[in-house]
N, CA, C and O atoms as CSV, one atom per row, in Angstrom:
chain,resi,resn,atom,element,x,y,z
A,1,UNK,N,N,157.737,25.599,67.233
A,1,UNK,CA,C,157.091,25.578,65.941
A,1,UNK,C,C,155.741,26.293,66.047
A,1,UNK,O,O,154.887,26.129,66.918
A,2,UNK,N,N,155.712,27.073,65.049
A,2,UNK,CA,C,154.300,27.902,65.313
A,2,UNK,C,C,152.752,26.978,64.512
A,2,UNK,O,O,152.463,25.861,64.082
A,3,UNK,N,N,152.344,27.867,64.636
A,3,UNK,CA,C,150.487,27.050,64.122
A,3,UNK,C,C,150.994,27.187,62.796
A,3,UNK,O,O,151.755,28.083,62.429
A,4,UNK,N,N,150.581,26.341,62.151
A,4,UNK,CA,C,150.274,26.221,60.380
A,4,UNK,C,C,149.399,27.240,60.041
A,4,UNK,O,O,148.326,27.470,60.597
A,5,UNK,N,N,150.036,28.023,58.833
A,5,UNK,CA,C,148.802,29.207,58.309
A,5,UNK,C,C,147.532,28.770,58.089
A,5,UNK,O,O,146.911,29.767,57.722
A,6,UNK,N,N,146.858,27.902,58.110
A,6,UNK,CA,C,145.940,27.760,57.479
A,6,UNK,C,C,144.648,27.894,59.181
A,6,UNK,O,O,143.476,28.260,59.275
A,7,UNK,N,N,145.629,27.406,60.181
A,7,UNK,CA,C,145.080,27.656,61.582
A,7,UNK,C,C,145.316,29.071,62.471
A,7,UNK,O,O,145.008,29.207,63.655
A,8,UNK,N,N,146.114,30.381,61.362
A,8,UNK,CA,C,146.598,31.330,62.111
A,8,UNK,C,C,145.255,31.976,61.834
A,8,UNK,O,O,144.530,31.422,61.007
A,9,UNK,N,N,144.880,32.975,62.373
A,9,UNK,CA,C,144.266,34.439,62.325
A,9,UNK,C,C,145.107,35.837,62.573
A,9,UNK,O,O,145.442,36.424,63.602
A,10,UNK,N,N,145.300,36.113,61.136
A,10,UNK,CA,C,146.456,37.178,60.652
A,10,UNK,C,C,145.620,38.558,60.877
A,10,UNK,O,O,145.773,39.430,61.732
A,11,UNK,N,N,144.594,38.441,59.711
A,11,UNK,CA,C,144.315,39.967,59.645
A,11,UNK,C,C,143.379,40.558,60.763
A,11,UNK,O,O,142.489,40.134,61.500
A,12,UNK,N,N,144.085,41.861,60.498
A,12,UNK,CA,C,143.211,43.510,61.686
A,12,UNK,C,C,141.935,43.044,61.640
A,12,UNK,O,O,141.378,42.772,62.704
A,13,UNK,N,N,141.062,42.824,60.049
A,13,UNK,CA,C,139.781,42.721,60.118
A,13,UNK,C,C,139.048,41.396,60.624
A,13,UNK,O,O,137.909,41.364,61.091
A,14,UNK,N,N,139.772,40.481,60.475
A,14,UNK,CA,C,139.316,39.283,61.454
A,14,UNK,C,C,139.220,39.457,62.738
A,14,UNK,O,O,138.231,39.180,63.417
A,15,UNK,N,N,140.358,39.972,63.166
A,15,UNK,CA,C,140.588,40.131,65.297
A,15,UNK,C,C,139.288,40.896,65.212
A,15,UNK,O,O,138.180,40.545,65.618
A,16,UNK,N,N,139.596,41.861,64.686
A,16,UNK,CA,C,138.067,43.387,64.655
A,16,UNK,C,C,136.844,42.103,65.162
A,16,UNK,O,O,136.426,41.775,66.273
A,17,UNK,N,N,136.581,41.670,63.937
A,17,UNK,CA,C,135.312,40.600,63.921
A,17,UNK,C,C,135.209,39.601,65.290
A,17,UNK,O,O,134.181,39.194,65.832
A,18,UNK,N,N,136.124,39.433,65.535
A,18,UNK,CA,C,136.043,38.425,66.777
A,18,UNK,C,C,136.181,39.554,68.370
A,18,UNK,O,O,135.830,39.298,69.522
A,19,UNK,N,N,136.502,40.173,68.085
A,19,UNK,CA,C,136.443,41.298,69.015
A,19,UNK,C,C,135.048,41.729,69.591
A,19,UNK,O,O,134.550,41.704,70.717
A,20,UNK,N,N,134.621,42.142,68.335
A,20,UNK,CA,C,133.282,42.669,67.972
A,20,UNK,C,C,132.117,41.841,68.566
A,20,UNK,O,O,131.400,42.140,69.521
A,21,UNK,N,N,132.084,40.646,67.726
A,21,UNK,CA,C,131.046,39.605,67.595
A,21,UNK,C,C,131.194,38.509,68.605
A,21,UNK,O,O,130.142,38.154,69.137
A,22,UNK,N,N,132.332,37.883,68.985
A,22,UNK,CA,C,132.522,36.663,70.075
A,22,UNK,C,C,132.341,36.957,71.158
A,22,UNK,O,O,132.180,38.033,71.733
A,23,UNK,N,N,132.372,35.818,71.492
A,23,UNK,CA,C,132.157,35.563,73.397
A,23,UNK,C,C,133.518,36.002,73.877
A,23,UNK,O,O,134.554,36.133,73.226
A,24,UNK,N,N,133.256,36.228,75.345
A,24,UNK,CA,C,134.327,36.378,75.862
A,24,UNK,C,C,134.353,35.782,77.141
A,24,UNK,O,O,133.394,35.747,77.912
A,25,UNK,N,N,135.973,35.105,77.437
A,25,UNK,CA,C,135.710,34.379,78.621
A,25,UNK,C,C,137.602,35.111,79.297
A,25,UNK,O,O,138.527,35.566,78.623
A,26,UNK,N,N,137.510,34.951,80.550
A,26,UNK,CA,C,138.262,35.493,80.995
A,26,UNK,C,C,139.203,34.793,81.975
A,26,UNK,O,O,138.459,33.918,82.418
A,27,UNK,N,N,140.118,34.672,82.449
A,27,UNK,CA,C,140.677,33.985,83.908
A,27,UNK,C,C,141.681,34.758,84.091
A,27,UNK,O,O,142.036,35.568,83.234
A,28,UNK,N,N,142.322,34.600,85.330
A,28,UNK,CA,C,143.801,35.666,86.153
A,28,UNK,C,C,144.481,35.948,84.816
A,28,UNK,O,O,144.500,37.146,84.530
A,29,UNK,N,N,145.110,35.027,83.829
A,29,UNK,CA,C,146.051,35.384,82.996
A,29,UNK,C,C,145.788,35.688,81.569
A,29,UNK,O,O,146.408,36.234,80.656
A,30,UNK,N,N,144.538,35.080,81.739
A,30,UNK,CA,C,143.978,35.033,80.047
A,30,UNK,C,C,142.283,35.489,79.975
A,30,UNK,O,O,141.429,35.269,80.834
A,31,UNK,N,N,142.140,36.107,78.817
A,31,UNK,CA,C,141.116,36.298,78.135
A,31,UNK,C,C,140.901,35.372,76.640
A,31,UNK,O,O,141.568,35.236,75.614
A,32,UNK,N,N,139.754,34.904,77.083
A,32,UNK,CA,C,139.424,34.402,75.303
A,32,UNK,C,C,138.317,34.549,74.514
A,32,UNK,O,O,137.172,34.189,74.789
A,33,UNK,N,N,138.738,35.141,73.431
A,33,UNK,CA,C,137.024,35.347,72.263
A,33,UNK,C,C,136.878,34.453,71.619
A,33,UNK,O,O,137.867,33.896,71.143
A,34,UNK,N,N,135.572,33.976,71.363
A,34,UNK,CA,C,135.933,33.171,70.284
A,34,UNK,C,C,134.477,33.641,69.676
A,34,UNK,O,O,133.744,34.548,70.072
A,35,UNK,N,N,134.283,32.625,68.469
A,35,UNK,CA,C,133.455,33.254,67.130
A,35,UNK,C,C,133.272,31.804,66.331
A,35,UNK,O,O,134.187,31.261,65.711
A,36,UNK,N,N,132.306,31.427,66.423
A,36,UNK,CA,C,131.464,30.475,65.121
A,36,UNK,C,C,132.111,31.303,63.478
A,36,UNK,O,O,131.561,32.390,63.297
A,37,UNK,N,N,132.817,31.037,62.716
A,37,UNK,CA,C,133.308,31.456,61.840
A,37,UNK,C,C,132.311,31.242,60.571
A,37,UNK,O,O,132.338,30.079,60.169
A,38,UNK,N,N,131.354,32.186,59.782
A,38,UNK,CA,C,130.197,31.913,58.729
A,38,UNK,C,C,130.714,32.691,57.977
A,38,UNK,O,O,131.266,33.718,58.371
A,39,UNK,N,N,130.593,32.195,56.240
A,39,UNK,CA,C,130.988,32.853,55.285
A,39,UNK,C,C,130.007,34.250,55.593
A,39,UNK,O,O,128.977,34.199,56.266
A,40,UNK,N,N,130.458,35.287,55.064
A,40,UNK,CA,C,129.294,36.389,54.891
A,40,UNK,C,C,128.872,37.014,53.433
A,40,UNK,O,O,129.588,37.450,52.533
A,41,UNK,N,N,127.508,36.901,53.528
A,41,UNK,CA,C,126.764,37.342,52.387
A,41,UNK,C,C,127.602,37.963,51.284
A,41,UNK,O,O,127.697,37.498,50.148
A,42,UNK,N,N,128.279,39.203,51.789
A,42,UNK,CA,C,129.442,40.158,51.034
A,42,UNK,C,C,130.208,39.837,50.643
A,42,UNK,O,O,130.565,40.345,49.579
A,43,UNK,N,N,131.040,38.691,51.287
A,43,UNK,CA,C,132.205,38.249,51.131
A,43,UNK,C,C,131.986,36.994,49.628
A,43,UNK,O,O,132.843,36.667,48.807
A,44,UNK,N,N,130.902,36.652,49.702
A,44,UNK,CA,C,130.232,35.730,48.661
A,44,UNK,C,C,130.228,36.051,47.279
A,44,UNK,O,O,130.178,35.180,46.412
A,45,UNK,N,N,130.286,37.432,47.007
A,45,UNK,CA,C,129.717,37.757,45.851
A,45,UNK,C,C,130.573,37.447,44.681
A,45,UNK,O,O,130.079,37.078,43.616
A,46,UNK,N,N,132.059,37.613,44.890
A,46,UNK,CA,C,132.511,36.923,43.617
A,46,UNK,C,C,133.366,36.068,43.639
A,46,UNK,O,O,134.224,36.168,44.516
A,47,UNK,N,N,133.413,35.242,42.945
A,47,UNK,CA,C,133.875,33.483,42.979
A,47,UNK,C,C,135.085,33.661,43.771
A,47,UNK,O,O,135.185,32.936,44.760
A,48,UNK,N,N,136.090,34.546,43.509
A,48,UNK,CA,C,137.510,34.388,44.313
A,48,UNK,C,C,137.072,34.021,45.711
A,48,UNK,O,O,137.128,32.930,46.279
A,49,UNK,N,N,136.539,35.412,46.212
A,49,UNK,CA,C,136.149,35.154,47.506
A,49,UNK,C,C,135.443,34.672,48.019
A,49,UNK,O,O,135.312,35.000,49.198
A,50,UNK,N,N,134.528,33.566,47.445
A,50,UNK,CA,C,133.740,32.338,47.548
A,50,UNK,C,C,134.749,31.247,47.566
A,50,UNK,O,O,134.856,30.464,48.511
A,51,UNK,N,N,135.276,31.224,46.802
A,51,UNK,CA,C,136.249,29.964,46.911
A,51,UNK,C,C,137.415,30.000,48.317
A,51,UNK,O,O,137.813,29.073,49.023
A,52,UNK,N,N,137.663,31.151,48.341
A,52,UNK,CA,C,138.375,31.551,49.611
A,52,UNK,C,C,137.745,31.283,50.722
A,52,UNK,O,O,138.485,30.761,51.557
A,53,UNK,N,N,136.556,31.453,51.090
A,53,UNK,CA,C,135.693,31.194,52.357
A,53,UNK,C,C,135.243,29.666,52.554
A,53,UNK,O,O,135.234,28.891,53.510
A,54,UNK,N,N,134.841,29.588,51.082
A,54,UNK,CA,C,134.715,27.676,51.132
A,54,UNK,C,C,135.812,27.400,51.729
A,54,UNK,O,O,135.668,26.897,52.844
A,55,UNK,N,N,137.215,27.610,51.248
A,55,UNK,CA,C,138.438,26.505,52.152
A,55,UNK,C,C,139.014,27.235,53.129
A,55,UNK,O,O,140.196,26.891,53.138
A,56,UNK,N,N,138.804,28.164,54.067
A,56,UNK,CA,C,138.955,28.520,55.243
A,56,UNK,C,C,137.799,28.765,56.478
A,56,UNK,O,O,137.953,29.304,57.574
A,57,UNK,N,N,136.405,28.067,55.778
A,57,UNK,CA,C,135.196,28.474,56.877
A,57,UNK,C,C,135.164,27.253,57.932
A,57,UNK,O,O,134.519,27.163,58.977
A,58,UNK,N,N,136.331,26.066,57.154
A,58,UNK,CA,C,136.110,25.114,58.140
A,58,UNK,C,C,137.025,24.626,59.634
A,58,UNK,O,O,136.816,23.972,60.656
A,59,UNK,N,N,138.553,25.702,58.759
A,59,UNK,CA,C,139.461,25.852,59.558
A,59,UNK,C,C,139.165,26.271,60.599
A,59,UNK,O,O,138.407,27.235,60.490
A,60,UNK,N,N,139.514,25.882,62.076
A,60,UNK,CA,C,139.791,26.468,63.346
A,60,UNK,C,C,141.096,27.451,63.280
A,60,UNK,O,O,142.217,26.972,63.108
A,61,UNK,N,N,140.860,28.993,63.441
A,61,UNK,CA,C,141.931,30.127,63.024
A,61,UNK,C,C,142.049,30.359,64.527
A,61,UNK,O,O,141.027,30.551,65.185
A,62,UNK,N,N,143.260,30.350,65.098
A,62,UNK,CA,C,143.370,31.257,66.366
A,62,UNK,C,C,144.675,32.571,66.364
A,62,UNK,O,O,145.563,32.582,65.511
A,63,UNK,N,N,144.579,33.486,67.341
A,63,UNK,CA,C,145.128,34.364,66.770
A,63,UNK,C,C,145.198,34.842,68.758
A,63,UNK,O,O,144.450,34.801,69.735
A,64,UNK,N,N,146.557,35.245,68.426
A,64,UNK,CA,C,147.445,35.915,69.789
A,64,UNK,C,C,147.815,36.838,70.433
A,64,UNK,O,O,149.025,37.037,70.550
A,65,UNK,N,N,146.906,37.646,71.023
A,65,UNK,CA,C,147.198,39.349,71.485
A,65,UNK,C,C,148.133,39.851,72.945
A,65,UNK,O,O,147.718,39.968,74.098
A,66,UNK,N,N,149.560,40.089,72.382
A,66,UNK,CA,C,150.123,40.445,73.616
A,66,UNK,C,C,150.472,41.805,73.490
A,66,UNK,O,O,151.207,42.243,72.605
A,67,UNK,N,N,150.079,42.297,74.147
A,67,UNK,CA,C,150.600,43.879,74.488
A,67,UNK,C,C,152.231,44.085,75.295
A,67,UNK,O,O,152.960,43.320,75.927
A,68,UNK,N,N,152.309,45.396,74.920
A,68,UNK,CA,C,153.692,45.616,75.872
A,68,UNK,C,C,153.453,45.853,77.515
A,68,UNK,O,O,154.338,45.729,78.361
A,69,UNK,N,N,151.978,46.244,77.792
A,69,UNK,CA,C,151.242,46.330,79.260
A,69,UNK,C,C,151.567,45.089,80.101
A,69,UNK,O,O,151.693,45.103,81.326
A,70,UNK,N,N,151.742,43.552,78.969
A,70,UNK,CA,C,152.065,42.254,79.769
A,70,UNK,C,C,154.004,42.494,80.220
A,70,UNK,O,O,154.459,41.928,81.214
A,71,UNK,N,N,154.720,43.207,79.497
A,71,UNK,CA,C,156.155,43.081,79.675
A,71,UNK,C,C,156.799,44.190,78.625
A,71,UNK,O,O,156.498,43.989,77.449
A,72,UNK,N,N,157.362,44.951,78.806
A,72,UNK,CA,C,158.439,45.545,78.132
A,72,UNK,C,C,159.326,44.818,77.017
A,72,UNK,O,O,159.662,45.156,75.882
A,73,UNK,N,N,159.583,43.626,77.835
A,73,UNK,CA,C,160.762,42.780,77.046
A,73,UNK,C,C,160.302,41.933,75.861
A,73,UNK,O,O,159.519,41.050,76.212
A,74,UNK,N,N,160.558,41.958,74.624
A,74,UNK,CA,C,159.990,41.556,73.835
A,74,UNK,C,C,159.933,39.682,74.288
A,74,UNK,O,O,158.983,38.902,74.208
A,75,UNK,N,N,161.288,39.460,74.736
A,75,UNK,CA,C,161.718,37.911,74.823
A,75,UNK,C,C,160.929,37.175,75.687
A,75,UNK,O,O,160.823,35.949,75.652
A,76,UNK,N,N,160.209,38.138,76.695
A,76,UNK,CA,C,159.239,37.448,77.221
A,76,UNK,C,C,157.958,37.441,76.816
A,76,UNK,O,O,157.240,36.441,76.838
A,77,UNK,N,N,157.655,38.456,76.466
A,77,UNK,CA,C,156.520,38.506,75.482
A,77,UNK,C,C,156.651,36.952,74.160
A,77,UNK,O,O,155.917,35.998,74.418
A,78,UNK,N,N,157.092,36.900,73.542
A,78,UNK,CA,C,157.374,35.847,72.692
A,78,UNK,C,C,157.515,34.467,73.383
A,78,UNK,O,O,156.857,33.450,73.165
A,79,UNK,N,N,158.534,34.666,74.273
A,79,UNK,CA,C,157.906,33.145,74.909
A,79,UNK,C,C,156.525,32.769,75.991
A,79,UNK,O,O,156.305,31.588,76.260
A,80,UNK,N,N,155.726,33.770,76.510
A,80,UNK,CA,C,154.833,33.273,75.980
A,80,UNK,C,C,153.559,32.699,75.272
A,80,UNK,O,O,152.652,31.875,75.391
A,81,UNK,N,N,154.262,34.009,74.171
A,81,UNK,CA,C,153.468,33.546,72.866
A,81,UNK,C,C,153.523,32.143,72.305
A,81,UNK,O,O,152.701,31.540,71.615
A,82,UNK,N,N,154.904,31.716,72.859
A,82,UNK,CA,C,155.474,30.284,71.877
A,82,UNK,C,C,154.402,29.292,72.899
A,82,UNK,O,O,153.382,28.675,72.592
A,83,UNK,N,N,154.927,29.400,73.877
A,83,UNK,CA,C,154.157,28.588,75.226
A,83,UNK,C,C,152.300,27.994,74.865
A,83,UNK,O,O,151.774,26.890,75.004
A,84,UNK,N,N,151.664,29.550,74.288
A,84,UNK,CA,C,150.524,30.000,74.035
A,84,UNK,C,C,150.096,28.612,73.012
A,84,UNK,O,O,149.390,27.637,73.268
A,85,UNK,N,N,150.875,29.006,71.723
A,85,UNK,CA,C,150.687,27.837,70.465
A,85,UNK,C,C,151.326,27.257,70.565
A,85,UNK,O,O,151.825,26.906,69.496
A,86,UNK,N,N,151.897,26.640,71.783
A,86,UNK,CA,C,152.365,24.834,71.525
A,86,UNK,C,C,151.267,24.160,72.526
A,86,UNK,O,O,151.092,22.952,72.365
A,87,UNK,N,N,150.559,24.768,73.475
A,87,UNK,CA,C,149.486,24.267,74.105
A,87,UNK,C,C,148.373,24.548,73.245
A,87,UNK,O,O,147.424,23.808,73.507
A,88,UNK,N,N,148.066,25.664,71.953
A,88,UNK,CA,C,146.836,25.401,71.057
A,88,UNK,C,C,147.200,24.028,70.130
A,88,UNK,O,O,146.430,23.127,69.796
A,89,UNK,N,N,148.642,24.184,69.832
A,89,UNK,CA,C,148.814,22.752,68.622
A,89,UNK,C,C,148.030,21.531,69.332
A,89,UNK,O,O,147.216,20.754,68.833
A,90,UNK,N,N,148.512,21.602,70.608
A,90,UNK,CA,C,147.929,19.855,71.534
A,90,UNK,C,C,146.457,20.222,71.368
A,90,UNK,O,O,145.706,19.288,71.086
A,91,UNK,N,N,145.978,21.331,71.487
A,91,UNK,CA,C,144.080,21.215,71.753
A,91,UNK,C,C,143.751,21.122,70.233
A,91,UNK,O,O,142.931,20.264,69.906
A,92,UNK,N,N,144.204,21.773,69.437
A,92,UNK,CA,C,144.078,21.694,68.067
A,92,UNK,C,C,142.872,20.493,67.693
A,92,UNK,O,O,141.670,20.685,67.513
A,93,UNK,N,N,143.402,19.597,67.658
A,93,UNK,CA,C,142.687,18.350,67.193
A,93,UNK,C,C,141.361,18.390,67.919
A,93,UNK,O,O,140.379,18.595,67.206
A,94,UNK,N,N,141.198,18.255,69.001
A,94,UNK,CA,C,140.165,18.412,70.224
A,94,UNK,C,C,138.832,19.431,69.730
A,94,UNK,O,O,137.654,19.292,70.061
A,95,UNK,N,N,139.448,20.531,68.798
A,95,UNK,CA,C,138.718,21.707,68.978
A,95,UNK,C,C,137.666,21.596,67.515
A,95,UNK,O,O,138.084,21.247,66.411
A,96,UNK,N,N,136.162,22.003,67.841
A,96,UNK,CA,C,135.467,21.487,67.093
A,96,UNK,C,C,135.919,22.662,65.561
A,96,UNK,O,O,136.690,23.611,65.705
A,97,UNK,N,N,135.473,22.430,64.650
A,97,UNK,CA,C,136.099,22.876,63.624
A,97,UNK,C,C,134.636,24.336,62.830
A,97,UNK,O,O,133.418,24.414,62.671
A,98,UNK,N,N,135.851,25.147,62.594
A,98,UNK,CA,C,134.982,26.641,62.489
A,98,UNK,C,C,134.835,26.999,62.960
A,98,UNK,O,O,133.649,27.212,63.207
A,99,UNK,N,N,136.183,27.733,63.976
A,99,UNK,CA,C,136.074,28.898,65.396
A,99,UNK,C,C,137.181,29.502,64.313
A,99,UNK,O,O,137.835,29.211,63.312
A,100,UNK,N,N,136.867,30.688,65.379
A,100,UNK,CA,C,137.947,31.759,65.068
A,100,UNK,C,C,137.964,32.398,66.346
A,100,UNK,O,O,137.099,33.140,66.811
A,101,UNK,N,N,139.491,31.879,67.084
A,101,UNK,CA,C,139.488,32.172,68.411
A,101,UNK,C,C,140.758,33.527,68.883
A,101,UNK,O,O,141.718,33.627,68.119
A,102,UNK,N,N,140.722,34.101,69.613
A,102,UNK,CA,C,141.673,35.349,69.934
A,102,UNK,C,C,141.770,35.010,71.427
A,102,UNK,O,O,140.843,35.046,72.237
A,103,UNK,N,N,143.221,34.628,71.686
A,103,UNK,CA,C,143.592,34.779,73.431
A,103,UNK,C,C,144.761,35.837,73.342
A,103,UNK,O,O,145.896,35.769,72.869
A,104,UNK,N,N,143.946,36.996,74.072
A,104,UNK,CA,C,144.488,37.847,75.179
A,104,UNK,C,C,145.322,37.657,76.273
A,104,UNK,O,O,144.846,37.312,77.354
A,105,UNK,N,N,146.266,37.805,76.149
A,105,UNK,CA,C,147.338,38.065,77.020
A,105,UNK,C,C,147.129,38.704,78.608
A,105,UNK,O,O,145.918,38.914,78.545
A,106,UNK,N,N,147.281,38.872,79.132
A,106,UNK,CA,C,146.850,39.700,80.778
A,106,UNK,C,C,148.031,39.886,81.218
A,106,UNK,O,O,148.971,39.096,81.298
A,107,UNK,N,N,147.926,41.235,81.573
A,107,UNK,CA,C,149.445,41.556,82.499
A,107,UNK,C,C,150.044,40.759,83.759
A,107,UNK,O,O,151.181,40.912,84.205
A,108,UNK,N,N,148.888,39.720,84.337
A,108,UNK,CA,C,149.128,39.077,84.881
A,108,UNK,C,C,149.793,37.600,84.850
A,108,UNK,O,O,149.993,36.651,85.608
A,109,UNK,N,N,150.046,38.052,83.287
A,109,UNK,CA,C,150.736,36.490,82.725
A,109,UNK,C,C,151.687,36.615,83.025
A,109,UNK,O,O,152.131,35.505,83.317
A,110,UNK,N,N,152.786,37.766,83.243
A,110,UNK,CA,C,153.813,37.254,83.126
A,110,UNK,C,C,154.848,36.429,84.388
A,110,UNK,O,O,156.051,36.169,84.367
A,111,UNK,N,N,153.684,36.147,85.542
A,111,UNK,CA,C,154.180,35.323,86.582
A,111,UNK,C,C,153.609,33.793,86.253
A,111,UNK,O,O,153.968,32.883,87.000
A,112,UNK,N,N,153.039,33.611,85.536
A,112,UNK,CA,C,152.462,32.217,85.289
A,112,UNK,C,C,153.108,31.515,84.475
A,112,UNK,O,O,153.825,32.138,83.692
A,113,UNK,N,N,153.085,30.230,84.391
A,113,UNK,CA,C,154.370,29.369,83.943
A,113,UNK,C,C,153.010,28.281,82.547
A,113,UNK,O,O,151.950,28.590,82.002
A,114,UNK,N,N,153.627,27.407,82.538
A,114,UNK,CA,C,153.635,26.624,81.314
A,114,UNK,C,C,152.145,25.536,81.940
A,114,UNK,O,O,151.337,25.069,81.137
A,115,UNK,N,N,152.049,25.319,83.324
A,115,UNK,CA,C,151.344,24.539,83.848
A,115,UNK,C,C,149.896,25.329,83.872
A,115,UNK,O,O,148.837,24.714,83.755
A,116,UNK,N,N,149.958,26.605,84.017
A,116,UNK,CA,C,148.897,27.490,84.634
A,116,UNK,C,C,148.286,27.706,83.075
A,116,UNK,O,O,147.258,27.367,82.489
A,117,UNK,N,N,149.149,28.241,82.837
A,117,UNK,CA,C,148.624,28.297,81.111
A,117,UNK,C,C,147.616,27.020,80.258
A,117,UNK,O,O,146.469,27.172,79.837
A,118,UNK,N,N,148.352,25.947,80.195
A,118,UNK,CA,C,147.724,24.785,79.958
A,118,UNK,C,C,146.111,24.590,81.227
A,118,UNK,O,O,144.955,24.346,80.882
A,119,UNK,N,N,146.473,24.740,82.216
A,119,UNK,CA,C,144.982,24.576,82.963
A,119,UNK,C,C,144.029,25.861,82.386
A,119,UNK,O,O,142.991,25.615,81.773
A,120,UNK,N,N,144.432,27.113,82.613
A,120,UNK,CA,C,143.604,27.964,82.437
A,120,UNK,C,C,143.011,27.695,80.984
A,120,UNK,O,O,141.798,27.551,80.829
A,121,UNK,N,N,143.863,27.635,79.982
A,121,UNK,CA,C,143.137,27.729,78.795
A,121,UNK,C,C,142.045,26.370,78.301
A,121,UNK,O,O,141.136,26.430,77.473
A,122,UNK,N,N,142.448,25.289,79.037
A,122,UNK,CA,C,141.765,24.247,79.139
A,122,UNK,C,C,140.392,24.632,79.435
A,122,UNK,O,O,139.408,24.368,78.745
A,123,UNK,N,N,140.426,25.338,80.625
A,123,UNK,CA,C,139.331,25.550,81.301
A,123,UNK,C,C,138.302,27.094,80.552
A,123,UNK,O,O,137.082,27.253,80.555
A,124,UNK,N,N,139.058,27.721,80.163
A,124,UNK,CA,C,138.369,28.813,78.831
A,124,UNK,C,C,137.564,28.362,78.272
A,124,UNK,O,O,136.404,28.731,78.452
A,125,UNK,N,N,138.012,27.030,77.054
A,125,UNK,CA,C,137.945,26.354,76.002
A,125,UNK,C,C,136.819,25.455,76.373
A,125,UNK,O,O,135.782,25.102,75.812
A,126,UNK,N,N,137.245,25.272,77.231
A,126,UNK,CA,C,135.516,23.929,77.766
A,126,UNK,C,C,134.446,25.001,77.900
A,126,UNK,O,O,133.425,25.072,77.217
A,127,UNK,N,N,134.764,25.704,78.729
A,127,UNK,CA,C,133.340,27.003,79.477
A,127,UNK,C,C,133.009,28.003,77.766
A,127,UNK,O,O,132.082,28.809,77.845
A,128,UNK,N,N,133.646,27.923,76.556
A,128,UNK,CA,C,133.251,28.570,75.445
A,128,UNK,C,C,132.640,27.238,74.733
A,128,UNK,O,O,132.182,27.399,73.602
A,129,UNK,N,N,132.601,26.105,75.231
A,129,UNK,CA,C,131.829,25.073,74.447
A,129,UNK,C,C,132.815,25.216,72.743
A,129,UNK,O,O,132.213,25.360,71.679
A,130,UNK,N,N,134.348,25.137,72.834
A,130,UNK,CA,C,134.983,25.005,71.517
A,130,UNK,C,C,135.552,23.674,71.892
A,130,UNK,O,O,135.719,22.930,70.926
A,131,UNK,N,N,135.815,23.303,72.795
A,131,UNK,CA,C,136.317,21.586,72.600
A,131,UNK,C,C,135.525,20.756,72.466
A,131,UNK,O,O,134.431,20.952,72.995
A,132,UNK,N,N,135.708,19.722,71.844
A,132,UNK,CA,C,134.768,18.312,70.974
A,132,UNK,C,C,134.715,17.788,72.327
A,132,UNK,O,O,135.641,17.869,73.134
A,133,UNK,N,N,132.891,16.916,72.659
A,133,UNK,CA,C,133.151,16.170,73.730
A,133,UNK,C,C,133.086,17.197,75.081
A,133,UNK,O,O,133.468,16.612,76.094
A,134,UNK,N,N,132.727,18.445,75.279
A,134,UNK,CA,C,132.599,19.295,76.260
A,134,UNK,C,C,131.152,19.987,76.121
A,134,UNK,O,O,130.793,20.834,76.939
């Protein structure tokens, strides 16, 4: 089961922004950005998109970058993407609210299993100060 839209980070111009602007933390398999998520001045100016930022500035958005550099095969690529957001669903709750986070994939993922994943990103997530209680 994937993340609920309201926790995905879809668009080019968001990743851009978190690309751009976030921290970055790194380990053997993974990279992670993340980003304090603030309405912006611009984005304010007319009510739609005021009202739009009011009910998504509080959401925690994360968003999933795998290249074909990690695997050729799409099927592995996807699983583990799936792997990726069923260990964000469990931190989900944990994670303080108004990030907008991007984990990078590493070509070196594709020997790492379900255990390594869960430690490493654990350990991302604490050292970016996004988990509650860290």
């Amino acid at each position: 089961m994937a993340l609920s839209q309201a926790n995905r980070l879809r668009h080019w111009r968001d990743f851009q922004t978190v690309y751009q602007k976030g921290n970055r933390l790194s380990s053997r398999c993974l990279s992670l950005r993340s980003l304090q998520n603030q309405p912006s001045a611009a984005d304010s100016s007319s009510p739609r998109a005021w009202a739009f930022n009011n009910k998504h500035e509080s959401n925690t958005r994360i968003g999933i970058s795998i290249s074909q550099k990690v695997s050729k095969k799409a099927v592995i690529r996807n699983r583990i993407k799936r792997q990726l957001q069923a260990i964000m669903r469990q931190f989900l709750p944990r994670i303080s609210p108004g990030w907008d986070i991007v984990i990078v994939v590493r070509p070196s993922a594709k020997e790492c299993d379900y255990a390594r994943f869960l430690r490493e990103l654990k350990q991302l997530l604490v050292e970016a100060e996004v988990l509650n209680g860290h």
